[in-house]
DRENTORKOL-3810 file (N, C-alpha, C; in nm, 4 decimals):
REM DRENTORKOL-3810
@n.u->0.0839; n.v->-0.1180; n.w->0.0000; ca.u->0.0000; ca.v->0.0000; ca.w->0.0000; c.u->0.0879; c.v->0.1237; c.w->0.0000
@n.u->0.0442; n.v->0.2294; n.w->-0.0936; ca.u->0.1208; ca.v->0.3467; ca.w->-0.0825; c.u->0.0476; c.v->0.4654; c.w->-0.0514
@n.u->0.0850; n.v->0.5502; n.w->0.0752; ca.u->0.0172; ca.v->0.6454; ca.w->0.1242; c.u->0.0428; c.v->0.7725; c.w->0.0774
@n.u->-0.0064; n.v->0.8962; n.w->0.0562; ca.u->0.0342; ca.v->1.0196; ca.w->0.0380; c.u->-0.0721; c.v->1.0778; c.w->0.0788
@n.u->-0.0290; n.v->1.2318; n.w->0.1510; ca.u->-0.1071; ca.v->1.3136; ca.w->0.1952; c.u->-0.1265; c.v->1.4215; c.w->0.1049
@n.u->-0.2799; n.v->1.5058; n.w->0.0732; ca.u->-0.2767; ca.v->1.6076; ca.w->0.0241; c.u->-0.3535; c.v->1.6923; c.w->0.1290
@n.u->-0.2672; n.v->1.7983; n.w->0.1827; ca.u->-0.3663; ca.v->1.9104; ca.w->0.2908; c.u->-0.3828; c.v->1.7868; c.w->0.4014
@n.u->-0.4989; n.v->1.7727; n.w->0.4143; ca.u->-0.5622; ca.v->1.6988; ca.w->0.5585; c.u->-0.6119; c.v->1.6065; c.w->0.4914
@n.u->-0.6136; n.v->1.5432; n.w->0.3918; ca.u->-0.6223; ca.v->1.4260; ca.w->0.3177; c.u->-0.5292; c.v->1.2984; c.w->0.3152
@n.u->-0.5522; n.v->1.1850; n.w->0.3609; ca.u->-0.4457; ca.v->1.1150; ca.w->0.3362; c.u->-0.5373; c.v->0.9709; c.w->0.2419
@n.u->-0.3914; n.v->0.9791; n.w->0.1071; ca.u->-0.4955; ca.v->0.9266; ca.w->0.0318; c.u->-0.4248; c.v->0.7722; c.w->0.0303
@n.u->-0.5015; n.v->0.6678; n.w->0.0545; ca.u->-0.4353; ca.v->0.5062; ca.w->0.0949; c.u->-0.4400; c.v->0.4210; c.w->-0.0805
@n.u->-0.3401; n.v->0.3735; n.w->-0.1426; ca.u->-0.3680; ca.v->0.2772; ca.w->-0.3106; c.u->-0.4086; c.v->0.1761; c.w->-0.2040
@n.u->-0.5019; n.v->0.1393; n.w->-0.2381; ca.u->-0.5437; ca.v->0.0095; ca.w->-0.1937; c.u->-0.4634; c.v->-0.0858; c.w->-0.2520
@n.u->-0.4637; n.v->-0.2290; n.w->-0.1964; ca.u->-0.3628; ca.v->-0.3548; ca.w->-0.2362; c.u->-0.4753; c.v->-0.4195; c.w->-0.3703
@n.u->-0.4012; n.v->-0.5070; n.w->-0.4262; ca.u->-0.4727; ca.v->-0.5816; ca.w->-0.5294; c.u->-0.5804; c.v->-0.6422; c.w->-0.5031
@n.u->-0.5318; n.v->-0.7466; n.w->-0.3922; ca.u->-0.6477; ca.v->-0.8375; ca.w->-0.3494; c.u->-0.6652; c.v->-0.8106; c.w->-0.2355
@n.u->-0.7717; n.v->-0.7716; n.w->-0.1002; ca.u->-0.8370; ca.v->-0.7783; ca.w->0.0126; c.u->-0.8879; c.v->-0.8997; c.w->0.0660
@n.u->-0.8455; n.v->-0.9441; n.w->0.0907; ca.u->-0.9215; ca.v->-1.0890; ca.w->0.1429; c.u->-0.8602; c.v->-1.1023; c.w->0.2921
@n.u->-0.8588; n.v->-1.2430; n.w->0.3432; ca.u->-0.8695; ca.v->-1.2804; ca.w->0.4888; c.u->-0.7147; c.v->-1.2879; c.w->0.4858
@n.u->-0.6174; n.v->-1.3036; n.w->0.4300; ca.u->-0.4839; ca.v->-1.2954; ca.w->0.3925; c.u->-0.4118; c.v->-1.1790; c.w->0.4315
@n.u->-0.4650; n.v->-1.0296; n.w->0.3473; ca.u->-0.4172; ca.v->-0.8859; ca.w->0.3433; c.u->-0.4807; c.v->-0.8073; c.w->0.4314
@n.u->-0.6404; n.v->-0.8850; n.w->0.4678; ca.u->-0.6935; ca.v->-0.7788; ca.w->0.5589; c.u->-0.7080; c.v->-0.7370; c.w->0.6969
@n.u->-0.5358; n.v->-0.8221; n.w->0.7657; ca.u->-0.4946; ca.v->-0.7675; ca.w->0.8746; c.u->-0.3932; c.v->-0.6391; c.w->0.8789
@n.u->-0.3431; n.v->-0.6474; n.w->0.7543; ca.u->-0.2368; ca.v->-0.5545; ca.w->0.6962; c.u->-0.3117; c.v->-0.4243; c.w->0.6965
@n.u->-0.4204; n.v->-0.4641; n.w->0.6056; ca.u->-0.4981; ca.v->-0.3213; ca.w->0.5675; c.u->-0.5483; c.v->-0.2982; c.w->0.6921
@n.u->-0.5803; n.v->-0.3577; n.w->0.7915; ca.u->-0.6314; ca.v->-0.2624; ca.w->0.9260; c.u->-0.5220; c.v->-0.1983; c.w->1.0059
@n.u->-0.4335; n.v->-0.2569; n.w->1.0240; ca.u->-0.3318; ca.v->-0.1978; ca.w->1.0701; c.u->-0.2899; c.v->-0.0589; c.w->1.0056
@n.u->-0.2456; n.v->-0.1136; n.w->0.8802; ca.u->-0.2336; ca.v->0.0776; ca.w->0.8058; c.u->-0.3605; c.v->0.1887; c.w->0.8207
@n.u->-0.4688; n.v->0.0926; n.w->0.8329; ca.u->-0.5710; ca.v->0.2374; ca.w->0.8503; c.u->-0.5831; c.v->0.2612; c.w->1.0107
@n.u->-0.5493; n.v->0.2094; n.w->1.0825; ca.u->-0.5427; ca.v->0.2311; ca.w->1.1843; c.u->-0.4586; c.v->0.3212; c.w->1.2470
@n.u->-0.3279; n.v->0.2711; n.w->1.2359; ca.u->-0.2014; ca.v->0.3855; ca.w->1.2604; c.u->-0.2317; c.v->0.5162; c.w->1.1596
@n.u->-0.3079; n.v->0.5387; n.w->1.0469; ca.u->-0.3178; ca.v->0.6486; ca.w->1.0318; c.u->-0.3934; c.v->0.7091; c.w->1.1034
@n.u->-0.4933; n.v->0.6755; n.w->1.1832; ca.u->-0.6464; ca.v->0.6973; ca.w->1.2322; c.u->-0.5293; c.v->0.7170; c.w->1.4170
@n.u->-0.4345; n.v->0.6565; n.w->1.4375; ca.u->-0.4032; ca.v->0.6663; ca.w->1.5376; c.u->-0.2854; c.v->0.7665; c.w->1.5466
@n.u->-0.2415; n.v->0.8487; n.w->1.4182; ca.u->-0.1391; ca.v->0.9692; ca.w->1.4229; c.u->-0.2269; c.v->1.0734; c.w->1.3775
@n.u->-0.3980; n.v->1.0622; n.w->1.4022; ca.u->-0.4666; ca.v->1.1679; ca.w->1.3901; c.u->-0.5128; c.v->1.1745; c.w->1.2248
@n.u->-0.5314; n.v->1.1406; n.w->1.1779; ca.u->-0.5645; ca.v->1.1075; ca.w->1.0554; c.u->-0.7781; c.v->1.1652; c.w->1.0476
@n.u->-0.7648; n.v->1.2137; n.w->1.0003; ca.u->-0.9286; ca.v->1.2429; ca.w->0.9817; c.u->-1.0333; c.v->1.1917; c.w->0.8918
@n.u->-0.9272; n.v->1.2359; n.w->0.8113; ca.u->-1.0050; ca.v->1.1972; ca.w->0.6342; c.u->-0.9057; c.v->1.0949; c.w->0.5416
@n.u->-0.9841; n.v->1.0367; n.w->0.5071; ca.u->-0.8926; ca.v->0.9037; ca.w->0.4230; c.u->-0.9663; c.v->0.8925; c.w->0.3282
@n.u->-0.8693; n.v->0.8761; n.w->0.1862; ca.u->-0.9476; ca.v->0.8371; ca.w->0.0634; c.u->-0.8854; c.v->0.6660; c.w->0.0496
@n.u->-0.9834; n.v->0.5813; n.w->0.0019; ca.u->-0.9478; ca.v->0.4591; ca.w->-0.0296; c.u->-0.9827; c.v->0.4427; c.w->-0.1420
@n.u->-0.8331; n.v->0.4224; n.w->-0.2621; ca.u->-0.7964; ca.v->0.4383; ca.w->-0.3770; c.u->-0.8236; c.v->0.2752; c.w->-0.3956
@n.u->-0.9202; n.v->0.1847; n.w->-0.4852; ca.u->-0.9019; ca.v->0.1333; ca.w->-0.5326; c.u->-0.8997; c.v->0.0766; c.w->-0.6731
@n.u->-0.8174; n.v->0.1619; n.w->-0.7278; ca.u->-0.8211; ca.v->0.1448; ca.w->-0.8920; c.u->-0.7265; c.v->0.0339; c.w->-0.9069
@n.u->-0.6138; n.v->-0.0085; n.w->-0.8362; ca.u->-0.5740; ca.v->-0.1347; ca.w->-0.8124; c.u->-0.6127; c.v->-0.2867; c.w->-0.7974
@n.u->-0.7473; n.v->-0.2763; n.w->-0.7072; ca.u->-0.7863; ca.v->-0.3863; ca.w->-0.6555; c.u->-0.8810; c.v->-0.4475; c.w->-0.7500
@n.u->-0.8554; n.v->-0.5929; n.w->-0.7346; ca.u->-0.9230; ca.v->-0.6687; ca.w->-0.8355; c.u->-1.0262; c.v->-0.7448; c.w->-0.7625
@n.u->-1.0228; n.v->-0.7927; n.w->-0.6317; ca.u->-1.1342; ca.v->-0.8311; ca.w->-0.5403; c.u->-1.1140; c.v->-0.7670; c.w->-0.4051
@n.u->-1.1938; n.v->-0.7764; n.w->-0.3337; ca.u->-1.2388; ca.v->-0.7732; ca.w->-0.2021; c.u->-1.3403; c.v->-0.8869; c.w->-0.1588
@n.u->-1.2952; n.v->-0.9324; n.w->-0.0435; ca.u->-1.3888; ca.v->-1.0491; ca.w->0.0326; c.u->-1.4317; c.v->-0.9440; c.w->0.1741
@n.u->-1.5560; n.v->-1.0510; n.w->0.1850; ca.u->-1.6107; ca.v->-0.9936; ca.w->0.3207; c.u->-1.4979; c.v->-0.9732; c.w->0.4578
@n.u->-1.3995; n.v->-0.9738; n.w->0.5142; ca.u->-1.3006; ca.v->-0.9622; ca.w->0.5528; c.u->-1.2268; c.v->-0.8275; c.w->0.5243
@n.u->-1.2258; n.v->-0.7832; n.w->0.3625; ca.u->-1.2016; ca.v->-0.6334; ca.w->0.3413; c.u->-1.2755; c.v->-0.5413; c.w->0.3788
@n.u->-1.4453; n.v->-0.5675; n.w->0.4219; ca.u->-1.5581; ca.v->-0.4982; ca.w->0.4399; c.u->-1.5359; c.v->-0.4412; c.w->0.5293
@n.u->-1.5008; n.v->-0.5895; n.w->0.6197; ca.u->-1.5054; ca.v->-0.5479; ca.w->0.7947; c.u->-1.4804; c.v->-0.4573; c.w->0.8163
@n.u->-1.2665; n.v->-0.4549; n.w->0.7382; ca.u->-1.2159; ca.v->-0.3269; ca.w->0.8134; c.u->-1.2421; c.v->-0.2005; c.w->0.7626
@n.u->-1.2839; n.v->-0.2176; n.w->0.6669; ca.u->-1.3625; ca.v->-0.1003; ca.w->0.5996; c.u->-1.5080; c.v->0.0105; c.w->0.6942
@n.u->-1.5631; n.v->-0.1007; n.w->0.7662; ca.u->-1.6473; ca.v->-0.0639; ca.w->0.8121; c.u->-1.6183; c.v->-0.0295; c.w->0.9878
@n.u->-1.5418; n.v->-0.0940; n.w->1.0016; ca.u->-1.4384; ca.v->-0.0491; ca.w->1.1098; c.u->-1.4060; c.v->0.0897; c.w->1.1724
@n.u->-1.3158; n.v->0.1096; n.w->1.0270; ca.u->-1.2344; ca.v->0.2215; ca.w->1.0505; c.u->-1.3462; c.v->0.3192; c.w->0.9989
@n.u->-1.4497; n.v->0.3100; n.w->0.9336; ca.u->-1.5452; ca.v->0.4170; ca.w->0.9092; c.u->-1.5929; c.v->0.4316; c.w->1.0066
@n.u->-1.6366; n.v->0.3584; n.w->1.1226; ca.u->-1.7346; ca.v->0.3878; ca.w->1.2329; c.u->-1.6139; c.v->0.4282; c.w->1.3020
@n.u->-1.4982; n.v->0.3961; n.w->1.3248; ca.u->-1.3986; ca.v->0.4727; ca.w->1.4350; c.u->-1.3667; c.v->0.6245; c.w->1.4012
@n.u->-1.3610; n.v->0.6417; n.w->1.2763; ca.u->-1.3251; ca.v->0.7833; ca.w->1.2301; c.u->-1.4263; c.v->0.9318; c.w->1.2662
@n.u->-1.6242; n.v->0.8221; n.w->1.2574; ca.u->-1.7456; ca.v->0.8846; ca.w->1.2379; c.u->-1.7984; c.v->0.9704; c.w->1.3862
@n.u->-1.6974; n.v->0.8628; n.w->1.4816; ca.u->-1.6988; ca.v->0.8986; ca.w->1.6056; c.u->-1.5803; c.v->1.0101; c.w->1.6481
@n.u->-1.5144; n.v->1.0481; n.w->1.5610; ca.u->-1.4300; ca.v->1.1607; ca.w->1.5783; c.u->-1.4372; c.v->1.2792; c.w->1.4764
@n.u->-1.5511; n.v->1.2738; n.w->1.4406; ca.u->-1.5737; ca.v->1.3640; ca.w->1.3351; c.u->-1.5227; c.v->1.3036; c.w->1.1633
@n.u->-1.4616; n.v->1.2571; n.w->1.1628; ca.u->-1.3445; ca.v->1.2166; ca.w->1.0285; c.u->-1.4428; c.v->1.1739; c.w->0.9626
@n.u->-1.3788; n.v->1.1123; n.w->0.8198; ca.u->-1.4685; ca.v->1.0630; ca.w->0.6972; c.u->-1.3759; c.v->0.9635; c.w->0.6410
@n.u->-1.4403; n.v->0.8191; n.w->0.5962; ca.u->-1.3743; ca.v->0.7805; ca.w->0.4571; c.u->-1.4350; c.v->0.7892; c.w->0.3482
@n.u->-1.3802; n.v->0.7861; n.w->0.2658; ca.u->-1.4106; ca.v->0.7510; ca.w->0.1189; c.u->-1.3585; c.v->0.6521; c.w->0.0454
@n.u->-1.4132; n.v->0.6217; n.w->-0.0866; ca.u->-1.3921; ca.v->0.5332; ca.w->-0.1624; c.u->-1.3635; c.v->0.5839; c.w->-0.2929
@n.u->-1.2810; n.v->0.5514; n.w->-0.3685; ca.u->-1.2620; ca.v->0.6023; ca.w->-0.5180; c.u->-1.2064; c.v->0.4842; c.w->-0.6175
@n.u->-1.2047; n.v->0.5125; n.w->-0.7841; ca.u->-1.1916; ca.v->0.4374; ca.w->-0.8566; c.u->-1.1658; c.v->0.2943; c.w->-0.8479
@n.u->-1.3348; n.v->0.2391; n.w->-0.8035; ca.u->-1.3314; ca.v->0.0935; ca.w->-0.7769; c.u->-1.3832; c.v->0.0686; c.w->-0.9321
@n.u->-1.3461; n.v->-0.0528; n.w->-0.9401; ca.u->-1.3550; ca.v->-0.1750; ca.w->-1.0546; c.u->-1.4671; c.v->-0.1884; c.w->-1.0222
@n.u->-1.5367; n.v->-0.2851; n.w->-1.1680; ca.u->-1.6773; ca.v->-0.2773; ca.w->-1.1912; c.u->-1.7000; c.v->-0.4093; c.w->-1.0567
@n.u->-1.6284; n.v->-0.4897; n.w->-1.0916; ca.u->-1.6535; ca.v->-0.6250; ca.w->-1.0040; c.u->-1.6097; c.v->-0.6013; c.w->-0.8442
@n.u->-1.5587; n.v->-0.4971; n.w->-0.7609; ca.u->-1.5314; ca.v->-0.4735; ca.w->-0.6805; c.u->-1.6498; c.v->-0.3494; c.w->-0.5924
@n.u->-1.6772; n.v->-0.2791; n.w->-0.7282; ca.u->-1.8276; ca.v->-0.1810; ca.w->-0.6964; c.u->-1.9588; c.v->-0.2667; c.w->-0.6922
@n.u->-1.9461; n.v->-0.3618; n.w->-0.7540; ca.u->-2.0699; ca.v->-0.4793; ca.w->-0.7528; c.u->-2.0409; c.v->-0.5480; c.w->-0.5864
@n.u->-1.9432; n.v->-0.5758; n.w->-0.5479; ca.u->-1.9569; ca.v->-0.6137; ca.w->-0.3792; c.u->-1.9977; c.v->-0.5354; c.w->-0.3001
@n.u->-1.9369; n.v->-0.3566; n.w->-0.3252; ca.u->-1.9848; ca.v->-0.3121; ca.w->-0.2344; c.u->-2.1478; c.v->-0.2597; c.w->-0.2455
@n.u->-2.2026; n.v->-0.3113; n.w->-0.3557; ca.u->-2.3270; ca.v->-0.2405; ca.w->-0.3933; c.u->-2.4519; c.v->-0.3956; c.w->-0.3111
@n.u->-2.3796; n.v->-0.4471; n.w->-0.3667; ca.u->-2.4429; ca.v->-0.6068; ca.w->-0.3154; c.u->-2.4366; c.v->-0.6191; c.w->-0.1501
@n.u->-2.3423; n.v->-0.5353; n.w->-0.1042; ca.u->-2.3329; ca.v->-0.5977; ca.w->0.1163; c.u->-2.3461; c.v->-0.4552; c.w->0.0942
@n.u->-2.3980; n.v->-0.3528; n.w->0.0330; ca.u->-2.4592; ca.v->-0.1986; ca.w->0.0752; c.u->-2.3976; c.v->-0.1258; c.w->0.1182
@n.u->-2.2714; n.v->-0.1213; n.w->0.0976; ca.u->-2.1443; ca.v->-0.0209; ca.w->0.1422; c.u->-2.1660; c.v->0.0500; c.w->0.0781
@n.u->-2.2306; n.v->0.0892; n.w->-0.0546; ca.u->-2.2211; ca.v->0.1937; ca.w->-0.0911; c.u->-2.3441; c.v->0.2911; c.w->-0.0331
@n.u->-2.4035; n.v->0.2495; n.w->0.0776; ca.u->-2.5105; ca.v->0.3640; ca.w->0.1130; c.u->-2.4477; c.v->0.3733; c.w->0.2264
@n.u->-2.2460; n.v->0.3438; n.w->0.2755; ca.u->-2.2849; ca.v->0.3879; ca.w->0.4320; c.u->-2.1155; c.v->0.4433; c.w->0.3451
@n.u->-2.0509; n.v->0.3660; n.w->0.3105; ca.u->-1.9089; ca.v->0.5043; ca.w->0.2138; c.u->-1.9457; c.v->0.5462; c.w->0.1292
@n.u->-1.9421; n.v->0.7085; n.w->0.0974; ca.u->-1.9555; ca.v->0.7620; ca.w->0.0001; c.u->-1.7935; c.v->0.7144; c.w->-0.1110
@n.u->-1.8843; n.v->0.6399; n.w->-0.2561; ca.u->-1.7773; ca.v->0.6670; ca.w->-0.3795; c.u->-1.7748; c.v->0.6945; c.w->-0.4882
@n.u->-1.6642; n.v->0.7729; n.w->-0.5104; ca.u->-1.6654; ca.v->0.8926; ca.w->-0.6028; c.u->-1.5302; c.v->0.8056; c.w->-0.7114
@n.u->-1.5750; n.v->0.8292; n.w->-0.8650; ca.u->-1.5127; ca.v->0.7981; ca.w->-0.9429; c.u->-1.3832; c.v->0.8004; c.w->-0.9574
@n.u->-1.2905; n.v->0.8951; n.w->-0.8927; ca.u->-1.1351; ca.v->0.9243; ca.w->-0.9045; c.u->-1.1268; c.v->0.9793; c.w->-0.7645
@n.u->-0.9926; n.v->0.9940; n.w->-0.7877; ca.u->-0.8992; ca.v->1.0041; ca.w->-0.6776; c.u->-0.9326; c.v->1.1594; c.w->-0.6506
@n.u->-0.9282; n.v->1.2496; n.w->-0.7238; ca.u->-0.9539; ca.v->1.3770; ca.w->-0.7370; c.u->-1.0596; c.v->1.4524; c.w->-0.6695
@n.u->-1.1884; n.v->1.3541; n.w->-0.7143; ca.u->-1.2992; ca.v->1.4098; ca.w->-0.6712; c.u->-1.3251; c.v->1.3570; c.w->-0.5160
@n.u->-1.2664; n.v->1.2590; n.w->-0.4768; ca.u->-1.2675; ca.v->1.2011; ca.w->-0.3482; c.u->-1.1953; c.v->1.3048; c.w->-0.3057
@n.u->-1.0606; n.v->1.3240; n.w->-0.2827; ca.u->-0.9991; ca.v->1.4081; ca.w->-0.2029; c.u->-1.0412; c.v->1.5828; c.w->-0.2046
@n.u->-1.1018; n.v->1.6062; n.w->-0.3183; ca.u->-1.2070; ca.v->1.7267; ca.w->-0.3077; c.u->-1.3344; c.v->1.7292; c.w->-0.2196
@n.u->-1.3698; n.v->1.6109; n.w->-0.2449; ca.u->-1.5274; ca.v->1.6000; ca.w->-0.1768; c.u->-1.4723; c.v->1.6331; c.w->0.0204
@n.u->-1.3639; n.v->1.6039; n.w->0.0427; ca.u->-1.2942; ca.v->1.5921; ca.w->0.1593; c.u->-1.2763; c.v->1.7327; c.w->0.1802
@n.u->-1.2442; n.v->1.8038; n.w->0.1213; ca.u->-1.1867; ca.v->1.9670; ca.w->0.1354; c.u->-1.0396; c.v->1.9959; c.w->0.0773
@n.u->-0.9542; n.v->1.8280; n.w->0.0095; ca.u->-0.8342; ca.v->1.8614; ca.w->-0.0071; c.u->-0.8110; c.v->1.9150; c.w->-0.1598
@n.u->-0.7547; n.v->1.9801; n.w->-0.1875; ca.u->-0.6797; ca.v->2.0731; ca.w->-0.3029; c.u->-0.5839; c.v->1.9578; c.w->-0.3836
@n.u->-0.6197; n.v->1.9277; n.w->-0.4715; ca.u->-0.5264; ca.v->1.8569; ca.w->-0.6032; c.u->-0.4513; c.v->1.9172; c.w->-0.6333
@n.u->-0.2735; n.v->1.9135; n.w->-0.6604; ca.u->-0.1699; ca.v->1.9739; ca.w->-0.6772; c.u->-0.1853; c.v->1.9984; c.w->-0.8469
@n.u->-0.1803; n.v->2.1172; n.w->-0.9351; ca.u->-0.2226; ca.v->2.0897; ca.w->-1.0453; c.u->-0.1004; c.v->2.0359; c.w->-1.1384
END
């Protein structure tokens, strides 16, 4: 996973695959960001080719830990077969996702370097 911050944005590439394998990894990284004060997180997955229920969790996790401190996640450039999971277990009515990386970290308040 590769992190970069824009403003008060920190934007996470999601890994290829999410499953019961990676998705102790991925909690940990969203966590320690969420635990050096982290507010707003975009979750970039134009990378990822699946997610299993196991990626949800921490997904849904770190959204309810953030929601309780004011913070936000997001979701951006998911794959058709990866937007079909989250549309199917209804993540998409509790993360807001936005087509690119751009408009996610805007929808946040952060400024795209032009």
């Amino acid at each position: 996973m590769e992190i970069t911050r824009t403003g008060q944005v920190d934007n996470v590439m999601m890994m290829n695959r999410i499953d019961s394998d990676t998705a102790g990894d991925l909690e940990k990284t969203l966590n320690q960001l969420v635990a050096m004060g982290s507010k707003l997180i975009v979750c970039d997955f134009s990378h990822t080719t699946y997610i299993s229920s196991a990626g949800l969790r921490v997904l849904l996790s770190v959204t309810k830990t953030l929601l309780r401190s004011q913070g936000k996640v997001v979701c951006c450039s998911l794959r058709p077969n990866v937007l079909e999971v989250f549309t199917i277990a209804g993540f998409n009515q509790i993360i807001p996702i936005y087509p690119g990386r751009e408009a996610a970290t805007t929808a946040l308040g952060g400024k795209m370097s032009p």
